[in-house]
Predicted model as a PDB file, atoms N, CA, C, CB and O in Angstrom, pLDDT in the B-factor column:
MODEL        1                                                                  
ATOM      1  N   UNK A   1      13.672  45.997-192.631  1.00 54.00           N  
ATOM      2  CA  UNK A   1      13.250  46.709-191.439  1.00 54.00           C  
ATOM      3  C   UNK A   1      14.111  47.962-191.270  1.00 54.00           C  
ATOM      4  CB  UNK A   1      13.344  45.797-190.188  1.00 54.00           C  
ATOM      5  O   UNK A   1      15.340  47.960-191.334  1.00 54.00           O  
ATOM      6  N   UNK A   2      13.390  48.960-191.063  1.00 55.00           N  
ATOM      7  CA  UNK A   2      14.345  50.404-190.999  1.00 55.00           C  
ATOM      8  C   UNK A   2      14.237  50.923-189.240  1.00 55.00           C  
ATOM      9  CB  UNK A   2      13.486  51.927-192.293  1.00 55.00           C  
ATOM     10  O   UNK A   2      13.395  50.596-188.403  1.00 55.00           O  
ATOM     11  N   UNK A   3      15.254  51.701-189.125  1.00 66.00           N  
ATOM     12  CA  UNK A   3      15.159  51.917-187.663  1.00 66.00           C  
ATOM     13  C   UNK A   3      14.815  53.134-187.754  1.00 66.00           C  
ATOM     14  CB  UNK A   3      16.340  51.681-186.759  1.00 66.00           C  
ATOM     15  O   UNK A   3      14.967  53.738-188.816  1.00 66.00           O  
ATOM     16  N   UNK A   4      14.320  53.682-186.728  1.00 67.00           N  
ATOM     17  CA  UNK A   4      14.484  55.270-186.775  1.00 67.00           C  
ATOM     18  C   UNK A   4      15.473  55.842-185.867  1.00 67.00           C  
ATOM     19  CB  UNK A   4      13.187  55.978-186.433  1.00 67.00           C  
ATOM     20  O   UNK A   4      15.723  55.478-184.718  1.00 67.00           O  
ATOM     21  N   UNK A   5      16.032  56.844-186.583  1.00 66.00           N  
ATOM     22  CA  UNK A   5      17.072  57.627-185.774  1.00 66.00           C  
ATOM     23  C   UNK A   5      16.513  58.070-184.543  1.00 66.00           C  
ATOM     24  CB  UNK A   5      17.610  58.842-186.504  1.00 66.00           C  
ATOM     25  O   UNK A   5      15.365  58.192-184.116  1.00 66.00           O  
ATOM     26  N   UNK A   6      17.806  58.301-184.035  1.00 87.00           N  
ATOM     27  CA  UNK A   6      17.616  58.243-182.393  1.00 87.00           C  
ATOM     28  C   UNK A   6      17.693  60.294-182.432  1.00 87.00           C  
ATOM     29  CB  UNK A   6      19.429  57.032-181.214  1.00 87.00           C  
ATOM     30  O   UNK A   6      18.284  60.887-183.334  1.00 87.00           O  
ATOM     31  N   UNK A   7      16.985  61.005-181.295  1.00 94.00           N  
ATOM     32  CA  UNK A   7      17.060  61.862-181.689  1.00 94.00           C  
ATOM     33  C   UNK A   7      18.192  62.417-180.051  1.00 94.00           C  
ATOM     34  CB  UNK A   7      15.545  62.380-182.257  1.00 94.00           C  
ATOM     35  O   UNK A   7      18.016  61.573-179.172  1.00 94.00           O  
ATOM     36  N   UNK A   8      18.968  63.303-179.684  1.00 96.00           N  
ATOM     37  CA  UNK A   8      20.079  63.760-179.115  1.00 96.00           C  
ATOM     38  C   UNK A   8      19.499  64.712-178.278  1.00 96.00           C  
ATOM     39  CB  UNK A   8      21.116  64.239-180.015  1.00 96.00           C  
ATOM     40  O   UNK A   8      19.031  65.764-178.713  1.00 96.00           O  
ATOM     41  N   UNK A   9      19.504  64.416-177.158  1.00 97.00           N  
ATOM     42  CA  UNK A   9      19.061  65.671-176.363  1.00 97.00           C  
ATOM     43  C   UNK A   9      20.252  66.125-174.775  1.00 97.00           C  
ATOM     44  CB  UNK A   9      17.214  65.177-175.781  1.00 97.00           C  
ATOM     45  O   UNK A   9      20.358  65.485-173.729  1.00 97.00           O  
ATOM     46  N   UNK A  10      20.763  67.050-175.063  1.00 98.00           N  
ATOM     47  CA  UNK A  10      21.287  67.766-174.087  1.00 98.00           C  
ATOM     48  C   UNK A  10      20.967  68.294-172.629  1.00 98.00           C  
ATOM     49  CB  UNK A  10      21.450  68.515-174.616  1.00 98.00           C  
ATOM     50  O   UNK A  10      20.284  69.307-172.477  1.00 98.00           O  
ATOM     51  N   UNK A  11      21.540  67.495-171.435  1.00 98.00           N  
ATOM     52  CA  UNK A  11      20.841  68.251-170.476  1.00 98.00           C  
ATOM     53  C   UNK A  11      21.983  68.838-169.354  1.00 98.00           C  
ATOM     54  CB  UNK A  11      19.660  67.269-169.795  1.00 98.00           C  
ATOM     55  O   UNK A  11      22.811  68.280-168.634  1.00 98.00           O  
ATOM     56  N   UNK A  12      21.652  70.034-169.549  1.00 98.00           N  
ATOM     57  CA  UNK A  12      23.093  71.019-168.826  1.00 98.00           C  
ATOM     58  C   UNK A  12      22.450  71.120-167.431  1.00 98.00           C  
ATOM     59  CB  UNK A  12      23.499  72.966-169.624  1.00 98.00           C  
ATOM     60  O   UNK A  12      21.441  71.821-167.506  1.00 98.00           O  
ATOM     61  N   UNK A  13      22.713  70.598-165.991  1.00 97.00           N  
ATOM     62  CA  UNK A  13      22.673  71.313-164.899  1.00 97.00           C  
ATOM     63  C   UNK A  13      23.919  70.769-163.826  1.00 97.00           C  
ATOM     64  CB  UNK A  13      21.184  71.197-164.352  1.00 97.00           C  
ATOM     65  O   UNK A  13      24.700  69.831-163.672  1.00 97.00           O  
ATOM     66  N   UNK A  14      23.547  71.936-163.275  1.00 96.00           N  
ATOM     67  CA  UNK A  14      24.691  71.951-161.784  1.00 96.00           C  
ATOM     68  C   UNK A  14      24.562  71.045-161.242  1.00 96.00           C  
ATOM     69  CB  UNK A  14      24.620  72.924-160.627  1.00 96.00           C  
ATOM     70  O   UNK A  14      25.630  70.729-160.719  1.00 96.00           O  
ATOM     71  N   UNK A  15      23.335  69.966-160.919  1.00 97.00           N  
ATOM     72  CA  UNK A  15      22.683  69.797-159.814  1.00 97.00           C  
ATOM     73  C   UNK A  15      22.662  67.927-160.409  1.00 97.00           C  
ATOM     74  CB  UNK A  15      21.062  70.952-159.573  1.00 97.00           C  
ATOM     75  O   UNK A  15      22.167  67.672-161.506  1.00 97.00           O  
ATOM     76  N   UNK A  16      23.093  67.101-159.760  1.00 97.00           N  
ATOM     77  CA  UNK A  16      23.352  65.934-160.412  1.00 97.00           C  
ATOM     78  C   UNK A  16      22.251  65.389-160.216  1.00 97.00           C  
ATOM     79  CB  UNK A  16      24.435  65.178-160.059  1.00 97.00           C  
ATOM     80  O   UNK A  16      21.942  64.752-161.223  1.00 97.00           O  
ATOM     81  N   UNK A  17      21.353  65.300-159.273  1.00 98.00           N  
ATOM     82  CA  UNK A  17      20.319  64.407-159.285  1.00 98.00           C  
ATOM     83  C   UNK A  17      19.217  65.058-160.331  1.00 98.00           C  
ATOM     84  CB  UNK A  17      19.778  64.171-157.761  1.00 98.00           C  
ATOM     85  O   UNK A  17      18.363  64.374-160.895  1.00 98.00           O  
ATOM     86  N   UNK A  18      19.322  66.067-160.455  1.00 97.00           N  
ATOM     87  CA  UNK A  18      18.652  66.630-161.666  1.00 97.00           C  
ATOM     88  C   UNK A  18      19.106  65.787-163.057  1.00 97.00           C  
ATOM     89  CB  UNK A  18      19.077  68.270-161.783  1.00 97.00           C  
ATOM     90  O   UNK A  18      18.292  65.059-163.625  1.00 97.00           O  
ATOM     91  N   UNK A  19      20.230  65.926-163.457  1.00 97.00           N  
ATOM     92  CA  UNK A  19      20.737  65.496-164.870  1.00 97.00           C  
ATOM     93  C   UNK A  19      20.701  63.566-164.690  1.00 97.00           C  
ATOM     94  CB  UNK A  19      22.679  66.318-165.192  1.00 97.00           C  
ATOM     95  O   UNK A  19      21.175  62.853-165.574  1.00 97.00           O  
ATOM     96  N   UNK A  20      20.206  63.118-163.701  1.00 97.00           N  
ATOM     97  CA  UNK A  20      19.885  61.907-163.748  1.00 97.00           C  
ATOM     98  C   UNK A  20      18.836  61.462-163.662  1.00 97.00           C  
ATOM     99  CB  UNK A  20      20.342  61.416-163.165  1.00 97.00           C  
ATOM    100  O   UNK A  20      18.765  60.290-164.032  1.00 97.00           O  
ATOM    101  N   UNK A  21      17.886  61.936-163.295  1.00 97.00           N  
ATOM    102  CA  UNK A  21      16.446  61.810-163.330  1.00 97.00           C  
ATOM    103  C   UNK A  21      16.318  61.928-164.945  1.00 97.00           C  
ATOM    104  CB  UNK A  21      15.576  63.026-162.369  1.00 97.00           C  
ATOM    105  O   UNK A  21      15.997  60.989-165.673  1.00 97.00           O  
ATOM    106  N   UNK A  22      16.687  63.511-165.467  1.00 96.00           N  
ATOM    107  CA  UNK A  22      16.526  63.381-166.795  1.00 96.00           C  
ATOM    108  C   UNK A  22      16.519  62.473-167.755  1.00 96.00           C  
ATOM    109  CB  UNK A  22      17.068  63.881-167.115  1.00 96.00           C  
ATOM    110  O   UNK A  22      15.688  62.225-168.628  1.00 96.00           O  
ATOM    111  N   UNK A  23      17.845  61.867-167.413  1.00 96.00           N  
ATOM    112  CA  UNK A  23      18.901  61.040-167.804  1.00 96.00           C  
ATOM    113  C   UNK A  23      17.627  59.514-168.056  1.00 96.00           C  
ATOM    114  CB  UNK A  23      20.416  60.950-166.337  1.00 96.00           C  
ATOM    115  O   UNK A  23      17.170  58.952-169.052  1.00 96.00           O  
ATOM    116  N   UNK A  24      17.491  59.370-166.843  1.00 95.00           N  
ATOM    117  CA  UNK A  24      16.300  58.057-166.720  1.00 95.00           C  
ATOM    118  C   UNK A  24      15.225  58.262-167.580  1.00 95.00           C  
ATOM    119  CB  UNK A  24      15.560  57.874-165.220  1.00 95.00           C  
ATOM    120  O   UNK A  24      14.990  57.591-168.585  1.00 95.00           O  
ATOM    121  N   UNK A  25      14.539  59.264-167.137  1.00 95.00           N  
ATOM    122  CA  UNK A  25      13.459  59.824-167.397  1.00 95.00           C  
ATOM    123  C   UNK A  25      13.276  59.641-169.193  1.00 95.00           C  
ATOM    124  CB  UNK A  25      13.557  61.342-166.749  1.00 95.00           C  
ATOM    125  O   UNK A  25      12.325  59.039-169.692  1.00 95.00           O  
ATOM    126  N   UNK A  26      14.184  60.172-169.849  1.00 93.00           N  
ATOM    127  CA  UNK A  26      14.299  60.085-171.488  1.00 93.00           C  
ATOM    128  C   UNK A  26      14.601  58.603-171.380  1.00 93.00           C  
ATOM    129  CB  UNK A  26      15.621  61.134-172.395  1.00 93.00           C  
ATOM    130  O   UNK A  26      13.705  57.769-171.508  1.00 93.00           O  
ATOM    131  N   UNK A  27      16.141  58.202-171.092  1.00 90.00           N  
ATOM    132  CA  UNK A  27      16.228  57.139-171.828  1.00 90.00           C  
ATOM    133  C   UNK A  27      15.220  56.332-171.733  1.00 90.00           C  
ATOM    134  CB  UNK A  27      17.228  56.545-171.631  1.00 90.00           C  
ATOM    135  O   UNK A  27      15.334  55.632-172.739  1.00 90.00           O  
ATOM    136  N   UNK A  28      14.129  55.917-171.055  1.00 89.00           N  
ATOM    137  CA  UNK A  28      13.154  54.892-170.542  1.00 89.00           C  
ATOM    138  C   UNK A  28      12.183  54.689-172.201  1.00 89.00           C  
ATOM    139  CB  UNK A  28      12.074  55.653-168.889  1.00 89.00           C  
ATOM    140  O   UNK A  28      11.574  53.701-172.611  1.00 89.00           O  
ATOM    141  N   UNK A  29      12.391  56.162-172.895  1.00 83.00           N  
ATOM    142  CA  UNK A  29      12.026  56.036-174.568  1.00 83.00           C  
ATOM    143  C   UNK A  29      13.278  54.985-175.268  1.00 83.00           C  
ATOM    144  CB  UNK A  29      12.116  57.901-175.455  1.00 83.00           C  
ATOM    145  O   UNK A  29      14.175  54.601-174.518  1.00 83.00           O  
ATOM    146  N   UNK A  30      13.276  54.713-176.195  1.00 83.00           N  
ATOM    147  CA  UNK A  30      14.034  54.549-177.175  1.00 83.00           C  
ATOM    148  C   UNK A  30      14.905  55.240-177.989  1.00 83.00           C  
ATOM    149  CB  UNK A  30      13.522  54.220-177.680  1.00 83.00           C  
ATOM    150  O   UNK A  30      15.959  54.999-178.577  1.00 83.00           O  
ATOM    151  N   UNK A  31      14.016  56.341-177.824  1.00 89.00           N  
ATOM    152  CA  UNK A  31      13.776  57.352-179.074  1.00 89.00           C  
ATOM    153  C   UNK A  31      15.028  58.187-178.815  1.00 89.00           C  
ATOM    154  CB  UNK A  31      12.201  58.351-179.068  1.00 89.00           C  
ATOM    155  O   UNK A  31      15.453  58.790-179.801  1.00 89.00           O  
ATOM    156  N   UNK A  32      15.798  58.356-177.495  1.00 92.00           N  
ATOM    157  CA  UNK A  32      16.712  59.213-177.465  1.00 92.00           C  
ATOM    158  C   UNK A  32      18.271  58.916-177.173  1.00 92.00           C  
ATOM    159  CB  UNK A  32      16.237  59.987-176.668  1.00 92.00           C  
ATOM    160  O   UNK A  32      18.685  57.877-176.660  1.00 92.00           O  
ATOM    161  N   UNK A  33      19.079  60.025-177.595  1.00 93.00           N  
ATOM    162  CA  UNK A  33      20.443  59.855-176.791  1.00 93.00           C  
ATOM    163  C   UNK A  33      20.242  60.784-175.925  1.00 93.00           C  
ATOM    164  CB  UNK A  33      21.849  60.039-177.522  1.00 93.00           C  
ATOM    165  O   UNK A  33      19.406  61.662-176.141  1.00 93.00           O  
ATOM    166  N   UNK A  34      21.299  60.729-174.300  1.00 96.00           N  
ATOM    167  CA  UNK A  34      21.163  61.534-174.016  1.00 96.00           C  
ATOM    168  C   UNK A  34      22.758  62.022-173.354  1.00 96.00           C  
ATOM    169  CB  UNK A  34      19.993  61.411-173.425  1.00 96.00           C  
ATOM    170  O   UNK A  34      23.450  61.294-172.642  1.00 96.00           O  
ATOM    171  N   UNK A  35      23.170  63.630-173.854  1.00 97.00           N  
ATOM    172  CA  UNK A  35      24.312  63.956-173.375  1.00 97.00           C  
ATOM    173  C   UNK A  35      23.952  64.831-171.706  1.00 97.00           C  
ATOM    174  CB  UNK A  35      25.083  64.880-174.656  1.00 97.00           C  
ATOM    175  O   UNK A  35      22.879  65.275-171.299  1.00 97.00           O  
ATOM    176  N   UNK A  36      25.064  64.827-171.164  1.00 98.00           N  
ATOM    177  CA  UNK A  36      25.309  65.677-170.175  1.00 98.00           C  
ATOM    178  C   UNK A  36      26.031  66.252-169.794  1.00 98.00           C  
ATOM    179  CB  UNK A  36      25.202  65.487-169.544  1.00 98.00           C  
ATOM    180  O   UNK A  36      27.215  65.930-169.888  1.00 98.00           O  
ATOM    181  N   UNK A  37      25.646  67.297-169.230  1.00 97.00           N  
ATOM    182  CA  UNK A  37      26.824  68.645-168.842  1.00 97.00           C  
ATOM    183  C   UNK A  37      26.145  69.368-167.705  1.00 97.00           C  
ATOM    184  CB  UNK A  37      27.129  69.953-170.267  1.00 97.00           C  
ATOM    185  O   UNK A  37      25.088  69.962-167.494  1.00 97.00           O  
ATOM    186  N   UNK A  38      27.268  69.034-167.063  1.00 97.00           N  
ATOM    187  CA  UNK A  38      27.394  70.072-165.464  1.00 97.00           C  
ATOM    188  C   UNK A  38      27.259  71.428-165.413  1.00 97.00           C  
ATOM    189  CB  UNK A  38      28.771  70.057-164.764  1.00 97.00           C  
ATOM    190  O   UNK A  38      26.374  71.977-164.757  1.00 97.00           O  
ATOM    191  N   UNK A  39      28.209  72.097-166.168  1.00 96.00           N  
ATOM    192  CA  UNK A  39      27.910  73.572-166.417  1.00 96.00           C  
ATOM    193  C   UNK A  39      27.786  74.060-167.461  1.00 96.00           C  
ATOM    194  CB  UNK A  39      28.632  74.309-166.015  1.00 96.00           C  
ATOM    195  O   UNK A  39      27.758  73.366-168.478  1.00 96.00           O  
ATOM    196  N   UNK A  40      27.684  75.342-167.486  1.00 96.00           N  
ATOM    197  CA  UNK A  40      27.669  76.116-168.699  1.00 96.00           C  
ATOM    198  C   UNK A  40      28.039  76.049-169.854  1.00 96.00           C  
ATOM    199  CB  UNK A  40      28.030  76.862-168.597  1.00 96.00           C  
ATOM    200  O   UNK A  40      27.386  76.194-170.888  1.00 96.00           O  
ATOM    201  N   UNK A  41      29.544  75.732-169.639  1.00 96.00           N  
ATOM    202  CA  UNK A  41      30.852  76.186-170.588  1.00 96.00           C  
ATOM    203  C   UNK A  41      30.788  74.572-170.667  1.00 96.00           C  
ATOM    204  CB  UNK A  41      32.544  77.222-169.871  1.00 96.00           C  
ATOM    205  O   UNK A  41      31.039  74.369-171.855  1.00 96.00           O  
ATOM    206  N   UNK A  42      30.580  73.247-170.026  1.00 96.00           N  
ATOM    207  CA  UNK A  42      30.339  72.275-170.597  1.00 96.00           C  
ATOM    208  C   UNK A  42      29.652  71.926-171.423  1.00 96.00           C  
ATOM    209  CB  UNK A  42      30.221  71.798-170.133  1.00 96.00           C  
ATOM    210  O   UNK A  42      30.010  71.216-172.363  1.00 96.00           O  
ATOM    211  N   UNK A  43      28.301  72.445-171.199  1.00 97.00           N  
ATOM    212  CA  UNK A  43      27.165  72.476-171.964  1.00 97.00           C  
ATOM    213  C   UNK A  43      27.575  73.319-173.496  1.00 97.00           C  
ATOM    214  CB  UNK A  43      25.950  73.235-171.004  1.00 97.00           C  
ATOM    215  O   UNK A  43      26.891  73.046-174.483  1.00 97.00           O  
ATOM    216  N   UNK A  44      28.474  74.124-173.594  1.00 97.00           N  
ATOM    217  CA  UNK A  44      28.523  75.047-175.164  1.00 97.00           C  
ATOM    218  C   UNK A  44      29.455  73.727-175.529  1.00 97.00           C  
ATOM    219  CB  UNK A  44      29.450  77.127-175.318  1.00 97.00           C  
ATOM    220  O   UNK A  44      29.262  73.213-176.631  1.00 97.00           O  
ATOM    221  N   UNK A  45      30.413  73.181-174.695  1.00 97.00           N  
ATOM    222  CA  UNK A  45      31.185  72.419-175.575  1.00 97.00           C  
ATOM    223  C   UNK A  45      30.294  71.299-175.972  1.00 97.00           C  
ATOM    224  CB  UNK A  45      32.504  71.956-174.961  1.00 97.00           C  
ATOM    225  O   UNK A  45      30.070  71.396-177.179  1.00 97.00           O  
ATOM    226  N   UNK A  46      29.826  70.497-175.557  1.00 98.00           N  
ATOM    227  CA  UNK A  46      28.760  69.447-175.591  1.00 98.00           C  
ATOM    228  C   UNK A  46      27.768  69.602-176.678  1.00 98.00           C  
ATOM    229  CB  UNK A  46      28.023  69.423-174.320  1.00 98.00           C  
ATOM    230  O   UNK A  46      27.429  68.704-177.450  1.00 98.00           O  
ATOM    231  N   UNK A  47      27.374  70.704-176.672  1.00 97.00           N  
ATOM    232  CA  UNK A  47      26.526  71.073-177.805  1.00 97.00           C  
ATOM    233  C   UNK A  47      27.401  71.388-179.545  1.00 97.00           C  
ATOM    234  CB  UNK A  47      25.737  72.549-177.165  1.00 97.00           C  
ATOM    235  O   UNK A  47      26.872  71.190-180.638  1.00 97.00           O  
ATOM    236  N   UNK A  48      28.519  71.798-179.350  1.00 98.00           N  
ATOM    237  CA  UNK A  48      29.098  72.027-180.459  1.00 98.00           C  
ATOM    238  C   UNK A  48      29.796  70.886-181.031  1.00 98.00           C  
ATOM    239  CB  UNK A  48      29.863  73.030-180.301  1.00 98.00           C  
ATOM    240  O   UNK A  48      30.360  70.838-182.124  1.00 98.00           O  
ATOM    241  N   UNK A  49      29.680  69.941-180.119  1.00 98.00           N  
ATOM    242  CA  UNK A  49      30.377  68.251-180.319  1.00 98.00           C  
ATOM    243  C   UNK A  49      29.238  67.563-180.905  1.00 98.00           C  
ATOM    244  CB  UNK A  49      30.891  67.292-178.714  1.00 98.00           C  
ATOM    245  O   UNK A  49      29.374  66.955-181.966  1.00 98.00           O  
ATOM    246  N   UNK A  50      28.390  67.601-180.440  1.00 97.00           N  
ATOM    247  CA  UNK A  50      26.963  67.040-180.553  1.00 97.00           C  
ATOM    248  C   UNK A  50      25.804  67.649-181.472  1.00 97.00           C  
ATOM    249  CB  UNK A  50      26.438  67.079-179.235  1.00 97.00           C  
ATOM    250  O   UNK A  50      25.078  66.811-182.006  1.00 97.00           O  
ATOM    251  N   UNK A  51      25.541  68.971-181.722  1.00 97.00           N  
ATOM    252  CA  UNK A  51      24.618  69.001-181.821  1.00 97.00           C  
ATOM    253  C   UNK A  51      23.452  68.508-182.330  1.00 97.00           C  
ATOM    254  CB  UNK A  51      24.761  69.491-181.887  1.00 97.00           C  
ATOM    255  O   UNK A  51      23.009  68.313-183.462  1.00 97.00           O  
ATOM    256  N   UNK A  52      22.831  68.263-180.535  1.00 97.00           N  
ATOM    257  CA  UNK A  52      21.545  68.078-180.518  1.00 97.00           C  
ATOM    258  C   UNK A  52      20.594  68.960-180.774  1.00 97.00           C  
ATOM    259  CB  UNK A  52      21.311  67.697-179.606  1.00 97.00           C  
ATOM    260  O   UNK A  52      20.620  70.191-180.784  1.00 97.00           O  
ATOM    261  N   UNK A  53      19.413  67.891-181.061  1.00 97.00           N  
ATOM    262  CA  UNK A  53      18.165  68.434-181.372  1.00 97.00           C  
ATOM    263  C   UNK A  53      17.253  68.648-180.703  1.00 97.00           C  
ATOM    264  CB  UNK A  53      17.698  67.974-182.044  1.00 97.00           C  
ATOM    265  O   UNK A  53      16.098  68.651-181.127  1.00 97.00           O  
ATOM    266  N   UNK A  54      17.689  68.942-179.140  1.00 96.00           N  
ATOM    267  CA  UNK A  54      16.972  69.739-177.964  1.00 96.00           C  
ATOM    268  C   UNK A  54      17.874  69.881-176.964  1.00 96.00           C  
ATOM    269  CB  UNK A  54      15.710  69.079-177.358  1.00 96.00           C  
ATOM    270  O   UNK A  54      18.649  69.004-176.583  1.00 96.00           O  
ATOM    271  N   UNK A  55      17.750  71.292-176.417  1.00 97.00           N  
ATOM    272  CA  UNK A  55      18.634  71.365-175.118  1.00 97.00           C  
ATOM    273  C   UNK A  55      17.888  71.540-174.096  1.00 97.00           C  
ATOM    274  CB  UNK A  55      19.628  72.403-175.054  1.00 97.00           C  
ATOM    275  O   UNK A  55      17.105  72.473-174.276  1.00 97.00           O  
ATOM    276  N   UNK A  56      17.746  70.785-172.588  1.00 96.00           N  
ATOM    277  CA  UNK A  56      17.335  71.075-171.724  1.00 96.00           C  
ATOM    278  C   UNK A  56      18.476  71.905-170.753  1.00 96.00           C  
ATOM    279  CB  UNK A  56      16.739  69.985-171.368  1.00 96.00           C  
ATOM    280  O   UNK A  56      19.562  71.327-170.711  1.00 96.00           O  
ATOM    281  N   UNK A  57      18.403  72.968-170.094  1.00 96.00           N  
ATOM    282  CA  UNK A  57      19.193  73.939-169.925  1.00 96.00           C  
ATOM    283  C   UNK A  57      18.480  74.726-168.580  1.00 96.00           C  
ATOM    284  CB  UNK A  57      19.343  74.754-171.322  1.00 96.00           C  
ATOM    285  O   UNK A  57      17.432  75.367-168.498  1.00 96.00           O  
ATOM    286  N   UNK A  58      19.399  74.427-167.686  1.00 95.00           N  
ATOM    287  CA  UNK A  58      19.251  75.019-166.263  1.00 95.00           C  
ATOM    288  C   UNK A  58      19.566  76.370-166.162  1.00 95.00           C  
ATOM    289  CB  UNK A  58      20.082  74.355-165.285  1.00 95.00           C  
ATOM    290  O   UNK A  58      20.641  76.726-166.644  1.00 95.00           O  
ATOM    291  N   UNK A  59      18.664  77.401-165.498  1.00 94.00           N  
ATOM    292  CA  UNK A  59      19.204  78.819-166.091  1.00 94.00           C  
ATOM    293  C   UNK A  59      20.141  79.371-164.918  1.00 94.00           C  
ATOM    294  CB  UNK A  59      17.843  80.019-166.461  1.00 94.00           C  
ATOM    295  O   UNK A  59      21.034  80.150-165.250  1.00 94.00           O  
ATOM    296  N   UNK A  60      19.996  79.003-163.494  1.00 93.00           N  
ATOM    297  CA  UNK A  60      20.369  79.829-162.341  1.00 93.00           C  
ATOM    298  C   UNK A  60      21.541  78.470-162.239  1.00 93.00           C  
ATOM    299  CB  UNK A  60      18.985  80.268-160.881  1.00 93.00           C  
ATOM    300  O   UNK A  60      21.143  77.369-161.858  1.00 93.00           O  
ATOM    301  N   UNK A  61      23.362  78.755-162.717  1.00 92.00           N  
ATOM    302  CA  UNK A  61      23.936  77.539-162.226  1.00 92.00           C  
ATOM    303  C   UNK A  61      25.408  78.496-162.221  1.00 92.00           C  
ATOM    304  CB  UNK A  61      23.743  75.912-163.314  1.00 92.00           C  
ATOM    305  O   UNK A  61      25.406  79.624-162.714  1.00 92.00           O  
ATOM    306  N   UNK A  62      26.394  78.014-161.728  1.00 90.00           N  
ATOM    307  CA  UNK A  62      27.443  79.131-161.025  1.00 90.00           C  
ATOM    308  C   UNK A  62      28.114  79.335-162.279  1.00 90.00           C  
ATOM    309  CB  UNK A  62      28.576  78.614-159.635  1.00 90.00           C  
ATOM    310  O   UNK A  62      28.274  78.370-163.026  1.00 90.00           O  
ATOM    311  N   UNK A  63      28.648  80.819-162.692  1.00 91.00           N  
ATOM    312  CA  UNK A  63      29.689  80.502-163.725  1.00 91.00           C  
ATOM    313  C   UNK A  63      28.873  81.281-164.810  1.00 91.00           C  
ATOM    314  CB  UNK A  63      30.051  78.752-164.047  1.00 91.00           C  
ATOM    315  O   UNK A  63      28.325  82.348-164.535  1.00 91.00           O  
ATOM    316  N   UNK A  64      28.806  80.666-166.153  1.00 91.00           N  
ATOM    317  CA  UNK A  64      28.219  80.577-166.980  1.00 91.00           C  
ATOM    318  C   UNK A  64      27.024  79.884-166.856  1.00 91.00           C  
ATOM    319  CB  UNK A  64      28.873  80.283-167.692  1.00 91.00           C  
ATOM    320  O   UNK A  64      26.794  78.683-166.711  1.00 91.00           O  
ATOM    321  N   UNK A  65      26.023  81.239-166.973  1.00 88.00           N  
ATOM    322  CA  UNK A  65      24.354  80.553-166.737  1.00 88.00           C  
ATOM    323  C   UNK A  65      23.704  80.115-167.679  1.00 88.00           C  
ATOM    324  CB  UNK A  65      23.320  81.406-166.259  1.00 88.00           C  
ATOM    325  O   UNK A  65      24.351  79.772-168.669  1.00 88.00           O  
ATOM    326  N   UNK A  66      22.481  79.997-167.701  1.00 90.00           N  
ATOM    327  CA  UNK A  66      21.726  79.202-168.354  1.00 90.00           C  
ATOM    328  C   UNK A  66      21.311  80.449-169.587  1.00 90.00           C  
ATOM    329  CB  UNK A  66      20.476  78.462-167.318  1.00 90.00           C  
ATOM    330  O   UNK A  66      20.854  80.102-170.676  1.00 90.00           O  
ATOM    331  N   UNK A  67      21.595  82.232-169.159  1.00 90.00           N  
ATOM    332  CA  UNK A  67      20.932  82.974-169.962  1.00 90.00           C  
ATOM    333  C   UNK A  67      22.263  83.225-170.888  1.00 90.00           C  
ATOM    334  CB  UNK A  67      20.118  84.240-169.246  1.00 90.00           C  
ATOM    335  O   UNK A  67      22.232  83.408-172.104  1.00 90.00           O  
ATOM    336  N   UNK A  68      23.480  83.196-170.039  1.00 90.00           N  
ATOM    337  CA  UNK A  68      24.814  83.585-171.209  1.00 90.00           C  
ATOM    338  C   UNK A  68      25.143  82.365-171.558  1.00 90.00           C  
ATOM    339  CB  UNK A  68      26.304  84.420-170.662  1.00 90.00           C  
ATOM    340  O   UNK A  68      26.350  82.253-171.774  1.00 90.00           O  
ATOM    341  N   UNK A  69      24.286  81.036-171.749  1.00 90.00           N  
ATOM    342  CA  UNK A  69      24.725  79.660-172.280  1.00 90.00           C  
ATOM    343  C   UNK A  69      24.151  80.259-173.882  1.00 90.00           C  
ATOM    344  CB  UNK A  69      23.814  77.968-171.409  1.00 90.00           C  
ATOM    345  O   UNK A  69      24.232  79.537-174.876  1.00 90.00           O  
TER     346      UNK A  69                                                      
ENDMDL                                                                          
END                                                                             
């Protein structure tokens, strides 16, 4: 029996009930991991630790936005 890889998805926002809904929302598949990051500059580190194979990415968040992420 073979498994299939799990695929990594990133979700950067400010806004916590946002990145938990997500959070639910995917894991309720199988199919995924899922990282999280509060801001910006979390989100570049997160991604360079991780990289995943989708980023969901909040554009308007304080700091480092979603367009200089």
């Amino acid at each position: 029996m073979t498994t299939t890889p799990k695929f990594t998805i990133l979700v950067v926002d400010d806004n916590e009930q946002n990145r938990a809904l997500a959070r639910a929302t995917l894991e309720e598949e199988d199919d995924y991991t899922v990282v999280l990051a509060a801001t910006g500059q979390q989100g570049v580190e997160q991604f360079e630790r991780y990289r995943p194979d989708c980023v969901l990415l909040d554009i308007r968040m304080p700091g480092l936005d979603g367009f200089a992420v």
